[in-house]
N, C-alpha and C positions, 0 to 999 in steps of 0.2 A: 200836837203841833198845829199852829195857825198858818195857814195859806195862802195866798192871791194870787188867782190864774187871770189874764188877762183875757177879757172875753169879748164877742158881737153882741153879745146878748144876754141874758136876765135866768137862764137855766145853765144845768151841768149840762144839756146838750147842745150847750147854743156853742159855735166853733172859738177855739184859740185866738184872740185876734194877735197876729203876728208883732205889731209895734207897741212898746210900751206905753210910752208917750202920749199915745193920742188913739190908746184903747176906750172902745166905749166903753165900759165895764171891767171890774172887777170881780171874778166870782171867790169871796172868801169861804173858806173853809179850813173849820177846827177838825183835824182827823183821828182827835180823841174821841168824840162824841159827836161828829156827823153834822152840825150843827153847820148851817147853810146859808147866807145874803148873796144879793149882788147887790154893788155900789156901784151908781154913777159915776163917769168920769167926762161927762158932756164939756163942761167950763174947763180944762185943760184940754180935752182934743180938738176945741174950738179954736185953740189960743194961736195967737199969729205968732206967736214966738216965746220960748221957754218953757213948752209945753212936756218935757222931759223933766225938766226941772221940778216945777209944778207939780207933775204927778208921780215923783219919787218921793217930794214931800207930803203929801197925798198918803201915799200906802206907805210911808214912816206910820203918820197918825193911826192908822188901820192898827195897827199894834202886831203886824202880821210876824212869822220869823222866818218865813222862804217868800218868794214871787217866782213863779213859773213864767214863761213867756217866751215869746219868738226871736226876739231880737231887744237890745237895749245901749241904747247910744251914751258915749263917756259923760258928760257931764249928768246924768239920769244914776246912771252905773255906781260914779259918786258919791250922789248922795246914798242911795239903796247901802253902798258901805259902810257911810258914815252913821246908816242908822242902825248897823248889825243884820242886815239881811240878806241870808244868803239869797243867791238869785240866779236860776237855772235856766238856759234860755237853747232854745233850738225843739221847742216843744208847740205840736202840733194834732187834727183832728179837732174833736172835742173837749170841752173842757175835762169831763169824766173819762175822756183817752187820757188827756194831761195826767189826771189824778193818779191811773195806773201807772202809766210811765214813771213818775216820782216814784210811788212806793214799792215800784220793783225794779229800784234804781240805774233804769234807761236812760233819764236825763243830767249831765255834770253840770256840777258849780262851778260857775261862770268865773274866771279871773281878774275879765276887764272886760268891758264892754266890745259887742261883735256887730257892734255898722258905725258908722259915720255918724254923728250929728246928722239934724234934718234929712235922719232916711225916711 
């Protein structure tokens, strides 16, 4: 399974970043074979506005099939639907805290989005 945990930073120790939206980072992860990037996401967490949007079309392309993360606002929520991904949210620590919590199913799939727009 392919993953995207929303990250500060560029390692599985770099911390959770709480917002989807306007995560610096991406930490993906194939937890078939361990295989590991971080992606950018500088030009949507910059964005003066539709930066949810943005970056749910963002991690469609990724090709991922889950996204971890803290929090994800409806219109973001949407698309992540629209592109078949599930999307777990209330996850926190480090990215590699994240990764356990998933695979020892700590964290639920999300139904609908859990903040406001422009949290």
């Amino acid at each position: 399974m392919k993953l995207a945990v929303t990250s500060q930073g560029t390692t599985l120790q770099s911390a959770v970043d709480p917002r989807f939206g306007r995560a610096a980072f991406f930490a993906v992860v194939d937890t078939d074979t361990g295989a590991f990037s971080a992606v950018g996401n500088s030009v949507n967490a910059n964005a003066t506005q539709g930066a949810g949007i943005q970056t749910g079309k963002r991690v469609v392309e990724l090709g991922v099939d889950a996204l971890i993360t803290g929090h994800v606002g409806p219109k973001a929520f949407a698309i992540l639907k629209t592109g078949n991904i599930a999307t777990y949210t209330g996850a926190a620590g480090m990215v590699a805290e994240a990764l356990e919590q998933f695979q020892a199913g700590k964290l639920k799939t999300a139904e609908s989005a859990d903040v406001e727009g422009h949290w």
